[in-house]
DOPA-87491 format. One record per residue (C-alpha): x, y, z; residue number from 1. Coordinates in nm, 2 decimals. Example, Ala and Ser with C-alpha at 12.3 -4.5 7.8 and 13.67 -1.06 7.14 Angstrom:
<atoms>
+--------+--------+--------+-----+
!      X !      Y !      Z ! num !
+--------+--------+--------+-----+
!   1.23 !  -0.45 !   0.78 !   1 !
!   1.37 !  -0.11 !   0.71 !   2 !
+--------+--------+--------+-----+
</atoms>
This chain:
<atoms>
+--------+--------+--------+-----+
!      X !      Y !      Z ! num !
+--------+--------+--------+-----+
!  -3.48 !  -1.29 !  -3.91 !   1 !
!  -3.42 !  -1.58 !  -3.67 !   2 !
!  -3.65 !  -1.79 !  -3.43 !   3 !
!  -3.46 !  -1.81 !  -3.14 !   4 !
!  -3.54 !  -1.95 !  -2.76 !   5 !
!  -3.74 !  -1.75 !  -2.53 !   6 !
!  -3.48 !  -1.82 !  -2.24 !   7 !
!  -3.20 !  -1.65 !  -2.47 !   8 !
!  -3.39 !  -1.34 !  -2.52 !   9 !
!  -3.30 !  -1.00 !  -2.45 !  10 !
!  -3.45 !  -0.63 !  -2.33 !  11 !
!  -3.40 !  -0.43 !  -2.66 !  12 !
!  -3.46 !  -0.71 !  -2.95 !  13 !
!  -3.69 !  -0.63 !  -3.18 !  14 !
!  -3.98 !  -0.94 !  -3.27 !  15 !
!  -3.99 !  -1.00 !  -3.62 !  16 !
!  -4.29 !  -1.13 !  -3.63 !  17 !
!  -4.66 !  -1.09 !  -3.45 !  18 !
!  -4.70 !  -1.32 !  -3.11 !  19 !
!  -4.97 !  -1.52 !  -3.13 !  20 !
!  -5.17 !  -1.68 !  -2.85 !  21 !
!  -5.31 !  -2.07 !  -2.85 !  22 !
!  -5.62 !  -1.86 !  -2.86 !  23 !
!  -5.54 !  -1.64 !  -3.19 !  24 !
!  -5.49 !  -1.33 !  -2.95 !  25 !
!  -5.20 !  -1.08 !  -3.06 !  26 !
!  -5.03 !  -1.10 !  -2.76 !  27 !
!  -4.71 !  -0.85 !  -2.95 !  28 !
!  -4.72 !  -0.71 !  -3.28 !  29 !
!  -4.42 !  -0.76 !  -3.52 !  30 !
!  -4.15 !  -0.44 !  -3.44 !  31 !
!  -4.22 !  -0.47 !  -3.06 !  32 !
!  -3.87 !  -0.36 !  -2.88 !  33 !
!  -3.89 !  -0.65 !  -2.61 !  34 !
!  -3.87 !  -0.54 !  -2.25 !  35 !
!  -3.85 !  -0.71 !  -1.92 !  36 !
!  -4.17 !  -0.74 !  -1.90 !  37 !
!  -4.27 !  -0.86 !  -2.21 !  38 !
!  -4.02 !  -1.13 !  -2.20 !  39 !
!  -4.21 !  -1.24 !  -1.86 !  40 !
!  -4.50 !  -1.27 !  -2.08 !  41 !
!  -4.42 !  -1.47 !  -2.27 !  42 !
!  -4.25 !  -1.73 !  -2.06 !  43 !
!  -4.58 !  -1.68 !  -1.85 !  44 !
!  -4.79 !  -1.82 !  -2.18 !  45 !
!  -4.51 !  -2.09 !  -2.23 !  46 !
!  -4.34 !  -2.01 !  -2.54 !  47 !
!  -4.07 !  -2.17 !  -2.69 !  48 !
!  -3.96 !  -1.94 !  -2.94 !  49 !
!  -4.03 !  -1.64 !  -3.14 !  50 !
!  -3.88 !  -1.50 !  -3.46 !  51 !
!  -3.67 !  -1.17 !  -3.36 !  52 !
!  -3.45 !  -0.96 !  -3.62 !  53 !
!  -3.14 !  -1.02 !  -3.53 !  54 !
!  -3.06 !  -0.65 !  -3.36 !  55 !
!  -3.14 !  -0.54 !  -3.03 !  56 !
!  -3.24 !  -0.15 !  -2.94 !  57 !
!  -2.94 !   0.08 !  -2.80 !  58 !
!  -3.18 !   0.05 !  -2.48 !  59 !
!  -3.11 !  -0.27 !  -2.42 !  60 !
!  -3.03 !  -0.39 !  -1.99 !  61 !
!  -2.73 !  -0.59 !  -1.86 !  62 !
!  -2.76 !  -0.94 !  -1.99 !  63 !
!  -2.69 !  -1.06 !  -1.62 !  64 !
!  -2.94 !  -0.83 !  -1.48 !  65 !
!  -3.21 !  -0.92 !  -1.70 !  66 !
!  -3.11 !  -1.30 !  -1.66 !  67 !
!  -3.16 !  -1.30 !  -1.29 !  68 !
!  -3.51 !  -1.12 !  -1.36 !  69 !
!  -3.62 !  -1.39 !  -1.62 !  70 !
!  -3.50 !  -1.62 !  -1.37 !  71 !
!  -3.74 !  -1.49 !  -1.04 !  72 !
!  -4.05 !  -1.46 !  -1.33 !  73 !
!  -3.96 !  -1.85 !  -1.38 !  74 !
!  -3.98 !  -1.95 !  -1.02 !  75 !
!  -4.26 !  -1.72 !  -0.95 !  76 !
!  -4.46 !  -1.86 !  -1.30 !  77 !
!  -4.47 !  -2.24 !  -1.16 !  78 !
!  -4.78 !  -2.31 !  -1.03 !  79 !
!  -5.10 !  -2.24 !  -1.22 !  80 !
!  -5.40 !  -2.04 !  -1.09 !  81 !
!  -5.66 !  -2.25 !  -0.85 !  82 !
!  -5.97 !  -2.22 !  -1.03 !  83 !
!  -6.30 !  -2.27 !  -0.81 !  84 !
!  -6.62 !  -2.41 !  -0.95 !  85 !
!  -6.95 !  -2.14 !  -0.90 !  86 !
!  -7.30 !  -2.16 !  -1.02 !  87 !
!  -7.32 !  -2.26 !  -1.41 !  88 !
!  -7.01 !  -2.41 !  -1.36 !  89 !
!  -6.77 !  -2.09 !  -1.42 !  90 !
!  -6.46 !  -2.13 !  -1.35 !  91 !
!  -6.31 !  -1.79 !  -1.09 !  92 !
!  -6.04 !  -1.79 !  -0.87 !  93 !
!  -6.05 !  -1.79 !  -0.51 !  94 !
!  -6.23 !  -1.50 !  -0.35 !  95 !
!  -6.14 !  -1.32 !  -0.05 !  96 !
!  -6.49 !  -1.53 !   0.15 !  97 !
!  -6.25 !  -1.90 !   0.09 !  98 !
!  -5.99 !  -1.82 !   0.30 !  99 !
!  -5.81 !  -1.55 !   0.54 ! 100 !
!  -5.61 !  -1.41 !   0.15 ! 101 !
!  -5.90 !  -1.12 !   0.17 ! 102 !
!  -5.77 !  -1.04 !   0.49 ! 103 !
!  -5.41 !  -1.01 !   0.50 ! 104 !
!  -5.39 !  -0.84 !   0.19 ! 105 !
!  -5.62 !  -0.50 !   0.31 ! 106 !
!  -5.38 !  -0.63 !   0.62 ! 107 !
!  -5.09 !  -0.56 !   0.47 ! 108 !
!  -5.28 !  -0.27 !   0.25 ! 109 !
!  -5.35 !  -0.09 !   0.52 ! 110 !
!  -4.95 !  -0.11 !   0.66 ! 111 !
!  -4.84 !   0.04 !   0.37 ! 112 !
!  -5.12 !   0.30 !   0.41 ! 113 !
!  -5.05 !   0.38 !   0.77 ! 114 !
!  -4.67 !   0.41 !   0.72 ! 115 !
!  -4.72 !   0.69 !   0.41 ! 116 !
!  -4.95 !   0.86 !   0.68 ! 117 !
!  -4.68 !   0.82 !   0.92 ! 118 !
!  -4.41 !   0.94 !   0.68 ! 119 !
!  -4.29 !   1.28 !   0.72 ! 120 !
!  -4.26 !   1.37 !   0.29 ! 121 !
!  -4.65 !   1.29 !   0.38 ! 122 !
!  -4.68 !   1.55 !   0.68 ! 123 !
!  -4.49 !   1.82 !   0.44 ! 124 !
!  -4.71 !   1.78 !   0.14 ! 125 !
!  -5.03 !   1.75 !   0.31 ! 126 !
!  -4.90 !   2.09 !   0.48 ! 127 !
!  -4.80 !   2.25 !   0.15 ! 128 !
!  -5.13 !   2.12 !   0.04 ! 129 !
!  -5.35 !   2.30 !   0.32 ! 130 !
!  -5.15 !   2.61 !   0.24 ! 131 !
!  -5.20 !   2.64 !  -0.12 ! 132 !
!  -5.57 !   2.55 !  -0.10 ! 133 !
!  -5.60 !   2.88 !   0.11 ! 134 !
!  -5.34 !   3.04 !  -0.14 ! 135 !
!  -5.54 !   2.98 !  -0.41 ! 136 !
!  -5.84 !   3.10 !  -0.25 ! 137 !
!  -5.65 !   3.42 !  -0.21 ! 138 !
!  -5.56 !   3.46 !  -0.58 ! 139 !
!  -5.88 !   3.36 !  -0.72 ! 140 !
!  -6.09 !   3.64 !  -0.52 ! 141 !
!  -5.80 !   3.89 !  -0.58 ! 142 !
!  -5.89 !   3.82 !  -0.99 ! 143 !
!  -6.24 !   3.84 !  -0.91 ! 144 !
!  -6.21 !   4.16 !  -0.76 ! 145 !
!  -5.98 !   4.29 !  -1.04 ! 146 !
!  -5.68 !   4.34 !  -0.84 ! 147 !
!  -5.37 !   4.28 !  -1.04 ! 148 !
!  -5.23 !   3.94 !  -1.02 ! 149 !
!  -4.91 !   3.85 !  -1.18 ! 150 !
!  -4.78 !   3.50 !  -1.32 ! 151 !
!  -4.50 !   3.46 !  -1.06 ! 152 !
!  -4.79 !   3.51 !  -0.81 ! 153 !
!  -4.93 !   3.20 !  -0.97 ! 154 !
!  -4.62 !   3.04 !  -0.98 ! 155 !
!  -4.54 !   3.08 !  -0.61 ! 156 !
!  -4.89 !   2.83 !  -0.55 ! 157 !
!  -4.77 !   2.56 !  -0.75 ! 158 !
!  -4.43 !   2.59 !  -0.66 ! 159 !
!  -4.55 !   2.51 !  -0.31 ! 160 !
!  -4.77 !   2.21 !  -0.35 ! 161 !
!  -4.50 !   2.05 !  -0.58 ! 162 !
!  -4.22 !   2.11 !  -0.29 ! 163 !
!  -4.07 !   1.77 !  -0.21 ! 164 !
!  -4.29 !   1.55 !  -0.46 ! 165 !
!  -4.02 !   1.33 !  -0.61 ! 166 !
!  -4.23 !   1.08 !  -0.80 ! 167 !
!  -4.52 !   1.05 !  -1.02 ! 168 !
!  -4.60 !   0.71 !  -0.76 ! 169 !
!  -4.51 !   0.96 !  -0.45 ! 170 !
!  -4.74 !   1.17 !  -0.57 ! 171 !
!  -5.08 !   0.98 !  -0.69 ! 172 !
!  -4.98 !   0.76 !  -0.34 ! 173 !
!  -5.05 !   1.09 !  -0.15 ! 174 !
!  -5.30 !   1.31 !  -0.42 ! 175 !
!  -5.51 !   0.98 !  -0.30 ! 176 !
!  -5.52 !   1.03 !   0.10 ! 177 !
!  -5.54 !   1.41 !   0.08 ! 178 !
!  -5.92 !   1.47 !   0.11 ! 179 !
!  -6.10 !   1.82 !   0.13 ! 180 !
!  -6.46 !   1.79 !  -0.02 ! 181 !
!  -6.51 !   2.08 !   0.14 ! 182 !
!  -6.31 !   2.29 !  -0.11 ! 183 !
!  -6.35 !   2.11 !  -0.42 ! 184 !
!  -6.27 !   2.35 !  -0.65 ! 185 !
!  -5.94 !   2.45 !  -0.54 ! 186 !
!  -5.82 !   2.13 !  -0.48 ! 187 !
!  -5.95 !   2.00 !  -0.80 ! 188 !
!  -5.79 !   2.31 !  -0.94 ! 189 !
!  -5.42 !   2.18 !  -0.77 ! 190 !
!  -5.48 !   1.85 !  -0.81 ! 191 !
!  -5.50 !   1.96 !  -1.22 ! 192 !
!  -5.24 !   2.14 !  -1.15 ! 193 !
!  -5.00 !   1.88 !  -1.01 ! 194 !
!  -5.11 !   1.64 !  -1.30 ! 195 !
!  -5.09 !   1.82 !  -1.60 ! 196 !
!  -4.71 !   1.92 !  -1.47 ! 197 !
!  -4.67 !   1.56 !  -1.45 ! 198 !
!  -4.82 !   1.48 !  -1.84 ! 199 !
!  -4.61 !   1.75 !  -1.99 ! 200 !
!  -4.29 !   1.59 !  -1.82 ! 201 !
!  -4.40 !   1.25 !  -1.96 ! 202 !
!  -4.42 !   1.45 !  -2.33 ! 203 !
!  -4.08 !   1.57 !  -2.28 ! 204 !
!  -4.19 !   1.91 !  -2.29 ! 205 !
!  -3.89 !   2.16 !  -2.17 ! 206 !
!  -3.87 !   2.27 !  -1.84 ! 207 !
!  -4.06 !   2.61 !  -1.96 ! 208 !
!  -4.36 !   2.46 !  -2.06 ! 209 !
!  -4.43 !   2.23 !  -1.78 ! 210 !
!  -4.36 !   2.51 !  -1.56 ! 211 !
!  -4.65 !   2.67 !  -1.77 ! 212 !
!  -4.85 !   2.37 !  -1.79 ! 213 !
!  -4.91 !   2.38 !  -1.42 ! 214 !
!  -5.04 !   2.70 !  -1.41 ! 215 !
!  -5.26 !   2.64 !  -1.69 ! 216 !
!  -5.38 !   2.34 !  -1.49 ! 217 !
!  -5.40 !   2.58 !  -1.17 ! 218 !
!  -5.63 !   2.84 !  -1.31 ! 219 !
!  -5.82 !   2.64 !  -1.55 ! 220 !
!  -6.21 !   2.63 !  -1.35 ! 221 !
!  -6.18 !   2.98 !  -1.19 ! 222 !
!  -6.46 !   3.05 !  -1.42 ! 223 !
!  -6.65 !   2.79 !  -1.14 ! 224 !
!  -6.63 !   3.07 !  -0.92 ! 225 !
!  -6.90 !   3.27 !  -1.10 ! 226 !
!  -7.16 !   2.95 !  -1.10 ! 227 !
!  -7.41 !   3.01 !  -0.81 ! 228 !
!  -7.30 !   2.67 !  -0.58 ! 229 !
!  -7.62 !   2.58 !  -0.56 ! 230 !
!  -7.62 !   2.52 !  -0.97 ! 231 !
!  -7.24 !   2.39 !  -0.90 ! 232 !
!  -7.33 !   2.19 !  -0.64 ! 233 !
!  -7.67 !   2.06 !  -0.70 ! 234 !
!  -7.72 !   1.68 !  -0.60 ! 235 !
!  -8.02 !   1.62 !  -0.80 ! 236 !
!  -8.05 !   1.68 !  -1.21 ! 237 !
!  -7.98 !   2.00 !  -1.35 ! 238 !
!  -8.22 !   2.19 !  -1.56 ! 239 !
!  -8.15 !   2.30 !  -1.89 ! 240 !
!  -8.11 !   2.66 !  -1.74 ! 241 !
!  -7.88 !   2.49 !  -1.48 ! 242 !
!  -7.64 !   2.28 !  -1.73 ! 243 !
!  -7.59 !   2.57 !  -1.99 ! 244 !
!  -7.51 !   2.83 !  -1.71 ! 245 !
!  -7.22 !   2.53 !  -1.61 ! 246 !
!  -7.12 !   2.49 !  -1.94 ! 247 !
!  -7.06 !   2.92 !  -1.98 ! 248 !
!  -6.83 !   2.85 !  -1.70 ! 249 !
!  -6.49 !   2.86 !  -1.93 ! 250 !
!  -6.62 !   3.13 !  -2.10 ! 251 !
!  -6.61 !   3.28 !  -1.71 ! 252 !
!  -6.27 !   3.19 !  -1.64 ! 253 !
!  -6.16 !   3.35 !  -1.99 ! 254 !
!  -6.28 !   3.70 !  -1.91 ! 255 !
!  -6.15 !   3.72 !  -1.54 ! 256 !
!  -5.80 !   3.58 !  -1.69 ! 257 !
!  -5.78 !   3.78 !  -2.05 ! 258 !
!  -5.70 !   4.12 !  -1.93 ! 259 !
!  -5.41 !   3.96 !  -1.70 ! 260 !
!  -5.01 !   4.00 !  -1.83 ! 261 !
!  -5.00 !   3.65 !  -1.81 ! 262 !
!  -4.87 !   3.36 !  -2.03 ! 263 !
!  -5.16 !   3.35 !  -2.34 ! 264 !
!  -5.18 !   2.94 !  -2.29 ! 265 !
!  -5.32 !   3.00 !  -1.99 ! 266 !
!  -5.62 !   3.23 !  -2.07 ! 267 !
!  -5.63 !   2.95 !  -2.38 ! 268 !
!  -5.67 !   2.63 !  -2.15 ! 269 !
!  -5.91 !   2.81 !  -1.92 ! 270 !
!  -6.13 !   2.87 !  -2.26 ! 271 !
!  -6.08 !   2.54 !  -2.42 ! 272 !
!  -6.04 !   2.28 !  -2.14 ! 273 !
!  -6.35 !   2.15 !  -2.22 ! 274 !
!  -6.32 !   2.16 !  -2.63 ! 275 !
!  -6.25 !   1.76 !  -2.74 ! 276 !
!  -6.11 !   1.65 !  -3.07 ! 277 !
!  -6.43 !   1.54 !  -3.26 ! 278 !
!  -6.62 !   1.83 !  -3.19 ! 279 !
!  -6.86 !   1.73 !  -2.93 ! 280 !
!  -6.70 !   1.97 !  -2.65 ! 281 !
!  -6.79 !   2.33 !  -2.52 ! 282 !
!  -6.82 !   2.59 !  -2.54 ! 283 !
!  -6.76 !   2.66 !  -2.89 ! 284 !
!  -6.75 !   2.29 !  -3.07 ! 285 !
!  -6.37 !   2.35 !  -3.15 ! 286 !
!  -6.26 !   2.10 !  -3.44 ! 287 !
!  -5.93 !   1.92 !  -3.46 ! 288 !
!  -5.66 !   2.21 !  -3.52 ! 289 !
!  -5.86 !   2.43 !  -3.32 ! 290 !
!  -5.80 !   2.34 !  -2.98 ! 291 !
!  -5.47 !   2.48 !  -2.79 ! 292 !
!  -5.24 !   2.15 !  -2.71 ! 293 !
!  -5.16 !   2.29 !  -2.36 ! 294 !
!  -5.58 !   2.29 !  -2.34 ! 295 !
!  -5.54 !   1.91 !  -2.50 ! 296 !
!  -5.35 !   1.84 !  -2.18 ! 297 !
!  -5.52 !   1.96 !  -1.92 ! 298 !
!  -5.89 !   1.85 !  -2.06 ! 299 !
!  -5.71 !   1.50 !  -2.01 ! 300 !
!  -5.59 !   1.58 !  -1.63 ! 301 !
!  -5.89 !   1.69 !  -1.57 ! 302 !
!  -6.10 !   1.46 !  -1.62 ! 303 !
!  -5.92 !   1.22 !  -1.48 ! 304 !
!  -5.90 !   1.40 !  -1.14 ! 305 !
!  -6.28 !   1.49 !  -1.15 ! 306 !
!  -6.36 !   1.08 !  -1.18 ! 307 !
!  -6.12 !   1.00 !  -0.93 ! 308 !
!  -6.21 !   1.26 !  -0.63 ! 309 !
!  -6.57 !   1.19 !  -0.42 ! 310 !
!  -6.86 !   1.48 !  -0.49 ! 311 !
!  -7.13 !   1.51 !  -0.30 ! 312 !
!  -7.32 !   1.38 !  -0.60 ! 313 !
!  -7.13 !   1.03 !  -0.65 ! 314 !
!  -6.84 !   0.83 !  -0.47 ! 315 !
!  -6.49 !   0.80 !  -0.62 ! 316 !
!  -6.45 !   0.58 !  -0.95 ! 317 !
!  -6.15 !   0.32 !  -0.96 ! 318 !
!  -5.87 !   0.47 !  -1.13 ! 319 !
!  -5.86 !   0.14 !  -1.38 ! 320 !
!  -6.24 !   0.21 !  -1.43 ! 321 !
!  -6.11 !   0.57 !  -1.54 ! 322 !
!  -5.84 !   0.43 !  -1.78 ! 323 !
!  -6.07 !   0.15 !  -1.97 ! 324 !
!  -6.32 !   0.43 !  -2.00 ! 325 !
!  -6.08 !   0.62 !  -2.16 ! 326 !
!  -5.96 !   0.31 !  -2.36 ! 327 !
!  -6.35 !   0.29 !  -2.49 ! 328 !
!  -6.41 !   0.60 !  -2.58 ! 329 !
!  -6.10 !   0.84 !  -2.59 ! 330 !
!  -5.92 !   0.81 !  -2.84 ! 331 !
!  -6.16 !   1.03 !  -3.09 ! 332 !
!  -6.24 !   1.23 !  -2.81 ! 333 !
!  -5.88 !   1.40 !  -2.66 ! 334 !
!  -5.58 !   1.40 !  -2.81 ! 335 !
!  -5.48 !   1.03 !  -2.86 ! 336 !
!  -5.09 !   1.11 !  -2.85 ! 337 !
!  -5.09 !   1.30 !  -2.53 ! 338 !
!  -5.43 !   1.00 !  -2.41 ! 339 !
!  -5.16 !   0.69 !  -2.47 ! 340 !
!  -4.84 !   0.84 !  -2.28 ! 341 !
!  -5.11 !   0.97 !  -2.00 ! 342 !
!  -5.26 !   0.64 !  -1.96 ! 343 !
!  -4.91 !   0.41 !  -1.98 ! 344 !
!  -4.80 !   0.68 !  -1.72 ! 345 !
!  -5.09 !   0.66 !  -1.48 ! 346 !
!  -5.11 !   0.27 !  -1.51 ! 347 !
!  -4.72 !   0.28 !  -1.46 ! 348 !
!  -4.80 !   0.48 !  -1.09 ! 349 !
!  -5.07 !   0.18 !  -0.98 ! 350 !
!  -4.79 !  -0.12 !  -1.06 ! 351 !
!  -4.71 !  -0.34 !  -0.76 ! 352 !
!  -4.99 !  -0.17 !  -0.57 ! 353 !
!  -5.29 !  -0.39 !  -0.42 ! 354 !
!  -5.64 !  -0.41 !  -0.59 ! 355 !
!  -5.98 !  -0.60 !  -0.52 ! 356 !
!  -6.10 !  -0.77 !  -0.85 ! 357 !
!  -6.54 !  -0.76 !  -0.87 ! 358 !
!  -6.52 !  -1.10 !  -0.69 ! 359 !
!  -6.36 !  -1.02 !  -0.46 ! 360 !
!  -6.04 !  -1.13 !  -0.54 ! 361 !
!  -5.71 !  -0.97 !  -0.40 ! 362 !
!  -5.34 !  -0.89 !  -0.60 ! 363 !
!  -5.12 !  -0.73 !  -0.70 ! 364 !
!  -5.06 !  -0.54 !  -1.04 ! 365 !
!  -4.70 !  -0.73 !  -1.18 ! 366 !
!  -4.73 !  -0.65 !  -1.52 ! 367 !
!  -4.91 !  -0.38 !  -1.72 ! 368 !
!  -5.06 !  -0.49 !  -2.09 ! 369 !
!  -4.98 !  -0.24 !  -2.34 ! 370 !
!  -5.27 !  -0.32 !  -2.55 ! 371 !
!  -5.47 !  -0.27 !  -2.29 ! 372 !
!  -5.33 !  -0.08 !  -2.00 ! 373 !
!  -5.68 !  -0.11 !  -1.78 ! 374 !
!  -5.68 !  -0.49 !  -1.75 ! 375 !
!  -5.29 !  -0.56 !  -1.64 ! 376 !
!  -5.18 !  -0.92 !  -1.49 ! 377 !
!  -5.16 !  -0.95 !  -1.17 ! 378 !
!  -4.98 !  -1.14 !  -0.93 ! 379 !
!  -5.26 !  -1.38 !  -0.70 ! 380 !
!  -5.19 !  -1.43 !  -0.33 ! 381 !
!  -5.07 !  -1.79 !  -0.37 ! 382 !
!  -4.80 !  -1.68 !  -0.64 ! 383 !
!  -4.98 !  -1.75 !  -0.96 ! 384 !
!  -5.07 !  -1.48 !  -1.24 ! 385 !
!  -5.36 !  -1.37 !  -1.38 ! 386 !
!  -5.39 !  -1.21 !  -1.68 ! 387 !
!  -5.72 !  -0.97 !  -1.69 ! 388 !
!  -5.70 !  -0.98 !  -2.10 ! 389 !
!  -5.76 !  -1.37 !  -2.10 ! 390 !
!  -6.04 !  -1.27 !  -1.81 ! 391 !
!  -6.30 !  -1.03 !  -1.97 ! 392 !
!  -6.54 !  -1.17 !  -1.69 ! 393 !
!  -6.30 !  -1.00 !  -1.41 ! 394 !
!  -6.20 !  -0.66 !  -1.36 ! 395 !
!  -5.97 !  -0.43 !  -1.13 ! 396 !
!  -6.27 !  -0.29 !  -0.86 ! 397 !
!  -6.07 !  -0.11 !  -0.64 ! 398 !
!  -5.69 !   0.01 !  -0.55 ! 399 !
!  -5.65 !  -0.03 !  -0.18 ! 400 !
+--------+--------+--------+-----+
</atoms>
């Protein structure tokens, strides 16, 4: 163990100690591998030193590349944030109503926007996107009607929407402007799809099983198809009548998928998609052990896509909204394993992009918190940071 100066640290050593804030906060535990990042934290909080063990992790960057890195963090760390005095003298930073900030930044939002609309990986995927919506209408009446549908038929859908998606960011970036309310179903259906591919390749699952995972994600809520839409679609509150008949609805999707020569963890996801780990889920109250891990995934993916697409019952909810209620209150509810790479993943997608804080506030996400991936520091439109976790009063409102 050594204490050694925070401008001669390196990606890849290892703290020997906990990090501790003026304020008694862990900021890093003791056995933290050091990134980039984390270094910029903790010049941003203005430490001096911090005990390391002497060995650095077989990941670790070029030393010049991460010393021109530190450097820019330094420059850009100089000022401090502005605070502004409001009623009961709370201390906030500038909103977007003090000065013309508000504007350039959905300015300069809404660039970025226009050029992915303009873009012509945008133009293919939204194509691919329109087809496999009506491709997946296809298969799902030829199961209802019993025809016989095989897995490469399946296959052939999500190999089309995934055609030319490169990128987790490319993706959620264009999963974001693709909008058809009209059929939410199937593109809930390919949206799950798309994302449970994705969770599976952050696992490290083998080529195989993502392949599998997407279908699993594809075909999960065909049981949804055998709701009446008026029960599926209702905007007012369901009756109990109502809300047990959408609860059989995995127990639908098993039976049209069971008698199918298809891959067994895809009859299993459709049946257990909605089973969590404590036993709270439907429509059998599966315990720990019980629930298929390829099910495990795609209960995650799809929830998140649920919040995160408009119904005709409720608006959107902001993606960091999503990821702090799964903070709260997931961890005994999905698997945590696959949760905490799925959340580190999804925050990962959102980093540099613009958000409104509930002030009204504008920045940009710079660094993600690992403790708490839903309240990031961000980067303020006069240069300074802002670190959400030091902030419980603030919060990320939208992603524009």
């Amino acid at each position: 163990m050594e204490n050694i100066d925070v401008s001669k640290l390196k990606e890849g050593m290892i703290l020997g100690q906990d990090v501790v804030t003026p304020r008694g906060q862990i900021l890093f535990k003791k056995d933290t591998v050091l990134s980039t990042e984390d270094i910029g934290h903790l010049r941003f909080y203005n430490f001096d030193q911090v005990v390391v063990d002497g060995s650095v992790a077989d990941s670790a960057a070029d030393g010049e590349l991460l010393a021109r890195e530190i450097e820019a963090l330094e420059e850009e760390n100089t000022k401090a944030p502005t605070p502004l005095k409001v009623a009961g003298d709370k201390k906030m930073h500038k909103g977007l109503g003090d000065d013309v900030s508000g504007e350039v930044a959905q300015s300069e939002a809404m660039e970025r926007k226009q050029a992915l609309l303009r873009s012509s990986d945008f133009h293919s995927f939204q194509m691919n996107y329109a087809f496999g919506v009506n491709d997946i209408k296809e298969l799902f009446q030829r199961i209802i009607d019993g025809e016989s549908v095989t897995q490469d038929d399946m296959q052939k859908v999500v190999d089309r929407v995934c055609e030319g998606v490169t990128s987790s960011h490319k993706l959620f970036d264009m999963l974001h402007e693709v909008k058809a309310d009209e059929d939410a179903v199937y593109t809930h259906c390919i949206n799950v799809s798309l994302l449970s591919k994705y969770i599976g390749r952050w696992l490290h699952f083998s080529e195989s099983d993502q392949t599998c995972l997407g279908i699993c994600g594809l075909m999960h809520d065909i049981g949804k198809l055998l709701v009446p839409p008026e029960v599926l679609n209702k905007k007012g509150k369901l009756t109990d009548d109502e809300f047990q008949l959408i609860r059989r609805h995995p127990i639908f999707g098993f039976n049209q998928l069971k008698n199918l020569d298809i891959d067994p963890r895809i009859k299993k996801a459709a049946l257990m998609h909605h089973e969590r780990e404590n036993g709270s889920g439907y429509p059998y109250h599966r315990v720990p052990g019980e629930v298929h891990p390829f099910a495990q995934v795609v209960a995650i993916a799809d929830v998140y896509d649920a919040m995160t697409q408009s119904r005709s019952y409720r608006t959107s909810i902001c993606p960091f909204t999503i990821i702090e209620n799964f903070e709260n209150d997931g961890i005994s509810t999905y698997n945590s394993q696959f949760l905490m790479i799925f959340l580190e993943n999804i925050a990962q997608t959102y980093q540099g992009d613009r958000v409104i804080l509930n002030d009204g506030t504008p920045a940009d996400i710079a660094f993600l918190n690992r403790s708490r991936f839903s309240r990031p520091v961000l980067k303020l439109s006069d240069g300074t940071f802002l670190d959400l976790i030091q902030r419980p009063d603030l919060k990320i409102q939208s992603v524009i």
